[in-house]
Each structure stands twice: as structure tokens, then as C-alpha cells.
C-alpha positions, -999 to 999 in steps of 0.1 A, spaced: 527 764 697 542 728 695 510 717 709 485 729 684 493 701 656 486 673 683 457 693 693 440 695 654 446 658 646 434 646 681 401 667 670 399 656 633 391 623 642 365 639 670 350 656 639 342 628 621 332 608 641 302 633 652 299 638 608 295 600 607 270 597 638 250 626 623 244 609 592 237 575 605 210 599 626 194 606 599 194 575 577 178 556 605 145 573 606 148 569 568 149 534 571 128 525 597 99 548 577 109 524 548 103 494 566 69 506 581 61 520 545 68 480 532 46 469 563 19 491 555 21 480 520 17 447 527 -5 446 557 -37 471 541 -41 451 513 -41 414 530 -61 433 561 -89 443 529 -89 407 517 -96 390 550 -119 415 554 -140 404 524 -137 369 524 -149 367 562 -182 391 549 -181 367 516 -186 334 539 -211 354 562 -234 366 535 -237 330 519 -237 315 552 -261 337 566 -286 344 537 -284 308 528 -271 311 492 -277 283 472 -239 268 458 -249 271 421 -254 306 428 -226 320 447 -206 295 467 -190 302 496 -149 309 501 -147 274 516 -169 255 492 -142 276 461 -111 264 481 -124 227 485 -133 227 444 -95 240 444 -80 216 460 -103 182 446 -103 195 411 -62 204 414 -54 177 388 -80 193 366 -72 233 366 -34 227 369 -28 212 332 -54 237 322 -30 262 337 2 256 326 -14 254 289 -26 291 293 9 304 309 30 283 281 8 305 254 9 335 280 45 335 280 53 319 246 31 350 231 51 379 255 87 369 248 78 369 210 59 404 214 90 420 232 117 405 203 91 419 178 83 450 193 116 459 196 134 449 168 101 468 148 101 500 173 141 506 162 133 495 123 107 523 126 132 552 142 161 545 124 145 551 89 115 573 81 100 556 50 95 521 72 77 542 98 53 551 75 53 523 58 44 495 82 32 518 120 -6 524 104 -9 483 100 7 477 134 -22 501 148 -46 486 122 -40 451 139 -43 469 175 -77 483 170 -90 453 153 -114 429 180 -92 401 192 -126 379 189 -131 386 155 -98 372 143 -94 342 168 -124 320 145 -109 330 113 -69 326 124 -87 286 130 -94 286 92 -56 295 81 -32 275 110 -29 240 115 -39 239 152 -61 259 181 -30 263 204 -12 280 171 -42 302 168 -43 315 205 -3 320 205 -14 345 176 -40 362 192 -19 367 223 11 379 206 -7 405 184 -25 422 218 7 426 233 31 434 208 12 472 199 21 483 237 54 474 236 59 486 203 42 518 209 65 524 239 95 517 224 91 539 194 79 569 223 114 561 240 138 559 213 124 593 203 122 607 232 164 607 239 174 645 246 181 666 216 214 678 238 228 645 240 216 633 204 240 665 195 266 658 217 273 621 199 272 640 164 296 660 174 321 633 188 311 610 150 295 587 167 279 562 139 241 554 139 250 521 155 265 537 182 241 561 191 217 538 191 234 513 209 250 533 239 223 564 238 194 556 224 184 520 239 194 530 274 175 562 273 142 539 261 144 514 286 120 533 310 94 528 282 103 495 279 98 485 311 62 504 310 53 485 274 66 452 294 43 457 323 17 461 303 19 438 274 27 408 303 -12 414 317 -24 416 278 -10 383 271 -28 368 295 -59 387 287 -57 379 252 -51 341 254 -81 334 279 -103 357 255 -89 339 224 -99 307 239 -133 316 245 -136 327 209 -119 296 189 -139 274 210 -110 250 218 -122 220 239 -104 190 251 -75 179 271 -47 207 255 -69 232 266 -60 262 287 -84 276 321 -108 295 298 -120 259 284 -125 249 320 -144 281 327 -168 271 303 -175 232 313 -178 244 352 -207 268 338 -222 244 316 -220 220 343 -232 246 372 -200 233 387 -200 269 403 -170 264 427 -147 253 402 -158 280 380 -145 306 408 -113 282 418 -105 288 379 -110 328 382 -94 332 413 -63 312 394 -64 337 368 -66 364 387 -36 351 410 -17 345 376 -25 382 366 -10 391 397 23 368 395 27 382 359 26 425 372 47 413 401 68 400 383 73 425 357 75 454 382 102 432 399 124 431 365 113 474 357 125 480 396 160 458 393 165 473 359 163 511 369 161 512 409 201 526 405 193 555 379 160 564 370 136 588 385 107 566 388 124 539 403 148 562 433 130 576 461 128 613 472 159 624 494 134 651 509 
């Protein structure tokens, strides 16, 4: 009988040791079908891209496509790299404007979306102009925004903010009324003030809508300022990639035309990724969309 208590703690460590090797059994397949999932992620989409670009060069190559019509990927990346001092101020005036336009939408949107939920009458008040301005074409109010500002670059920060300030708006009011009814209950039972509620249930509890308005309204900007540009008709050194879209055409400078669209399109990209980063880091330790399945 003395021997049973050595026996039991001699096997207790036995125990878990095979608990601990079981688990780490099943995380590893976990993880390595993580890292192939990444892989796979990555690797189809640049697979797809060389894959165009190499039938791209052979078509032009091949059919003999004049350059004025459809250059080839090497004739773009050449006009991308001699015209570099051209399309890079033009750049950085379009993301200045781009980002100038989203940080102002998010402080507006929010600060509006919880003006709107916390009192009825302002809801009513003042939503039905903020869809009003939605709806209305962004190239119908770039050439008369010209008439009332002092500058072009004033004008486009306008047009870009008022495209992207409606979805994160819109999603923020959808979030702060969406909080469960349950929990909403729970604080007025406990007297928690408006400010409170707000603070530590509502806001949290909205973030997911947030980060969707965020996403969004960061590809909007963009939109909005290129399209703005081609409607003031800015021109000049200040002016921003859509300018410079415009001289390559007039110009049938064709390759520079595509350097400056493929720059877009790269800076569309950059701005998603970046936003899905910020979305991921802000709810990858709590929110549905952002955990993975455990089955």
C-alpha cells in the first residue's frame, strides 16, 4: 500500500506529458496547413500575374503592336523608370490629398455617426443631407467647389473627403446600433451613464463596422481624388497622377500613360493592404471575422 502514492505521482507526470505531446500533435498539422494556406495565397496570385505579363509581351511582340496602341510590359517599365522624376511628385500629391481626405472622413464620420445615435432629432436632422451629398456625382461638384475655394488642391481634398466620409459614417451608425439589446440592458441596470455605455460598450462593439467603413472609404479616397482631378481640370507642377494621365494621352506618350495606371493601381492596393492590416491587428484576438475555425 506504501507504494501506490510513489506509483500515482511517478505516473502524473507520465500523463502529461502524453496530454502535452497530443496537443502539440494536433497544432502542428494546424500550423503547417497555415503556412501552406499563406503560400498558396501568395504564390496563385503572383503565378496569375506572370502569367499575363509573359502573354501581354507575346501578343505585342508577336502581332507587332504599334507602342501608341498598346505598349509592351517592357516598353511600360522603361517609361517607369525614365519618367520616375515625373510620376513620383505627381504621386505623392495624389496620396497627400488621398490621405489628408481619409483621416478627415474617419474624425467626421465618427464623431457624426455617434452625434446621430446618441440623440434622435440630430439623426433626422442632418442623415438625409449626409446621403444627399453621397448620391450627388462627384464630377458635378469638383468644377463648381473651383468657383467657391481658393485653390484646386482645396477643391480635390473636398471631393475626396465627401466620397469617403458617407461609408464610414454609414457603418458606424450600423455599429453603434447594432450593440446587443442584452448587454445595452445589462449597463442600465448597473447605472451606467450614456458616456459610459458608449464609451466601454457601444464603441467597442462598433469597431467591426469601423474597420469595414475604413477599408472601404481608404480605396474611395483614392478614387475620388484622381476622378476630382479629371473634373477641375488642374494642370501644372502641384498636380497629382490623374494630370499626368491626361498629358501622356494628349501626347500619345502611351507608356507613361500605363506606368501612371499601374502606380495607381499599386497605390490602390498599398491602401486595402494596409487597411486590412490595421482591421486584422485590431480584432484578430476577439472577433469572429478576424479568428479562424478550431474545426
Amino acid at each position: 500500500m506504501s507504494d501506490l502514492p510513489a506509483t500515482s505521482a511517478v505516473a502524473a507526470p507520465a500523463e502529461d506529458e502524453a496530454k502535452e505531446l497530443a496537443v502539440r500533435g494536433r497544432q502542428e498539422p494546424r500550423e503547417i496547413s497555415a503556412r501552406a494556406d499563406l503560400v498558396l495565397r501568395i504564390a496563385v496570385p503572383t503565378f496569375v500575374l506572370l502569367l499575363t505579363v509573359l502573354a501581354w509581351q507575346l501578343y505585342v511582340v508577336f502581332a507587332e503592336v504599334p507602342a501608341y496602341i498598346l505598349p509592351s510590359p517592357v516598353a511600360v517599365a522603361t517609361a517607369l523608370w525614365t519618367d520616375w522624376g515625373t510620376l513620383y511628385p505627381a504621386l505623392l500629391v495624389t496620396l497627400k490629398i488621398t490621405f489628408t481626405a481619409l483621416i478627415l472622413a474617419l474624425a467626421g464620420g465618427v464623431a457624426l455617426a455617434v452625434l446621430l445615435v446618441q440623440s434622435r432629432w440630430i439623426e433626422l436632422a442632418l442623415y438625409p443631407y449626409a446621403v444627399i451629398m453621397q448620391v450627388t456625382p462627384i464630377v458635378a461638384i469638383a468644377p463648381l467647389l473651383l468657383v467657391y475655394v481658393s485653390s484646386t488642391q482645396t477643391a480635390l481634398l473636398i471631393c475626396a473627403f465627401i466620397v469617403a466620409f458617407f461609408p464610414i459614417l454609414s457603418n458606424m451608425v450600423q455599429g453603434l446600433k447594432s450593440v446587443d439589446h442584452n448587454l445595452l440592458n445589462l449597463f442600465d441596470l448597473y447605472g451606467a451613464s450614456r458616456m459610459q455605455t458608449l464609451w466601454l460598450l457601444k464603441l467597442p462593439a462598433a469597431l467591426p463596422y469601423f474597420m469595414a467603413g475604413l477599408k472601404i472609404g481608404g480605396g474611395l479616397a483614392l478614387i475620388a481624388a484622381v476622378v476630382a482631378e479629371f473634373a477641375a481640370g488642374s494642370a501644372g507642377a502641384g498636380s497629382g497622377l490623374a494630370f499626368r494621365l491626361l498629358e501622356s494621352q494628349y501626347r500619345l506618350n502611351i507608356p507613361r500613360l500605363f506606368a501612371a495606371l499601374i502606380l495607381l493601381s499599386v497605390t490602390g492596393v498599398a491602401i486595402f493592404g494596409l487597411t486590412s492590416l490595421i482591421s486584422w491587428l485590431s480584432l484578430r484576438r476577439w472577433h469572429e471575422s478576424a479568428l479562424k475555425r478550431e474545426n
